[in-house]
C-alpha positions as CSV (number, residue, x, y, z in Angstrom):
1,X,-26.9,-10.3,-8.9
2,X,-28.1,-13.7,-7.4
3,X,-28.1,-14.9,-4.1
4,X,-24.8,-17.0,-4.8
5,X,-23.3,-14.2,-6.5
6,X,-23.9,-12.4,-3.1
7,X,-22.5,-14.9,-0.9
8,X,-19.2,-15.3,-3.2
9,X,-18.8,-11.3,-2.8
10,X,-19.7,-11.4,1.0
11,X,-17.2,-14.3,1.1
12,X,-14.4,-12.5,-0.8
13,X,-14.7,-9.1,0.6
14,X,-14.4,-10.7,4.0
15,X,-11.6,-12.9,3.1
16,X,-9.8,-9.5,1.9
17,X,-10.6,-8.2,4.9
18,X,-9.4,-10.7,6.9
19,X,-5.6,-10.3,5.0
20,X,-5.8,-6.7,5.7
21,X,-6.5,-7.0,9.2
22,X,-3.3,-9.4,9.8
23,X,-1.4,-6.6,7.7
24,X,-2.6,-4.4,10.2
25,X,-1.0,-6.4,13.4
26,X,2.1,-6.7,11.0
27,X,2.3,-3.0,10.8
28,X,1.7,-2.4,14.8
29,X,4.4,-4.8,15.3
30,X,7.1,-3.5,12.3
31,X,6.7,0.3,14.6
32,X,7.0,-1.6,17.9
33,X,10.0,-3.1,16.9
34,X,11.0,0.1,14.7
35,X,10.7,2.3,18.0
36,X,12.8,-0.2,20.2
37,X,15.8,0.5,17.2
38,X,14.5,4.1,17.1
39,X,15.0,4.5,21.2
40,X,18.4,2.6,20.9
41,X,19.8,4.7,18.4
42,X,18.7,7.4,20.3
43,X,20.6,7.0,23.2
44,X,23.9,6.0,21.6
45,X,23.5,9.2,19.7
46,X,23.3,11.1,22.8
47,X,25.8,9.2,24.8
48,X,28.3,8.6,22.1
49,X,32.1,9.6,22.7
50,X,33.0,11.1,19.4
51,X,31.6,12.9,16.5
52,X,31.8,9.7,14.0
53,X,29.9,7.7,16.5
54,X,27.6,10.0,16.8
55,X,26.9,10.1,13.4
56,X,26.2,6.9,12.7
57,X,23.7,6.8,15.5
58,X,22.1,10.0,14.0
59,X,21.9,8.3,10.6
60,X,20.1,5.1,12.1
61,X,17.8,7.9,13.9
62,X,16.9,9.1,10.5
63,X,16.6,6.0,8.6
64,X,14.3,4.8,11.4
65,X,12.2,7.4,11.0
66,X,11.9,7.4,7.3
67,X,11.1,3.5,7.8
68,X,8.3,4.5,10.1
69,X,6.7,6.9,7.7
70,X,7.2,4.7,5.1
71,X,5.0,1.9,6.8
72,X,2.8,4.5,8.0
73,X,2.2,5.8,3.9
74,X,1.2,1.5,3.1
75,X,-1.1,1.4,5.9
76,X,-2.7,4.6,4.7
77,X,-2.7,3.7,1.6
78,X,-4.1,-0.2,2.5
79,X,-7.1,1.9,4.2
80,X,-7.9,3.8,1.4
81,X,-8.2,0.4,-0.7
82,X,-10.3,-1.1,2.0
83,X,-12.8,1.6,2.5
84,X,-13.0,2.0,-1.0
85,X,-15.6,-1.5,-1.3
């Protein structure tokens, strides 16, 4: 491999890098704003009057929490890809 062919990889694998690491701050801010839903739902579960409000506060509990292990799974799996060059 020749010097340009060195500086072109350097180049992309930095530019890759660089998309990655916004996807990062992306992520941190998706489970910020996932934990402000997650800590609402929370407490209208807990203060809620009846059973079918309840419920429906426990299902956005759960769905929050799936979405949070869900983004947590493409981050993982955007590190793997990463580390792999």
């Amino acid at each position: 491999m020749n010097s340009l062919q060195n500086a072109s990889t350097l180049t992309s694998h930095r530019s890759s890098n660089e998309e990655f690491g916004d996807l990062g701050s992306l992520f941190h801010r998706l489970n910020n704003e996932l934990g402000i839903i997650l800590s609402h739902a929370e407490l209208l579960e807990v203060k809620a009057m009846d059973d079918i409000s309840r419920s429906r506060a426990s299902q956005v509990v759960s769905s929050v929490l799936d979405a949070m292990g869900t983004a947590r799974s493409i981050r993982s799996r955007i590190n793997q890809l990463t580390n792999r060059d």
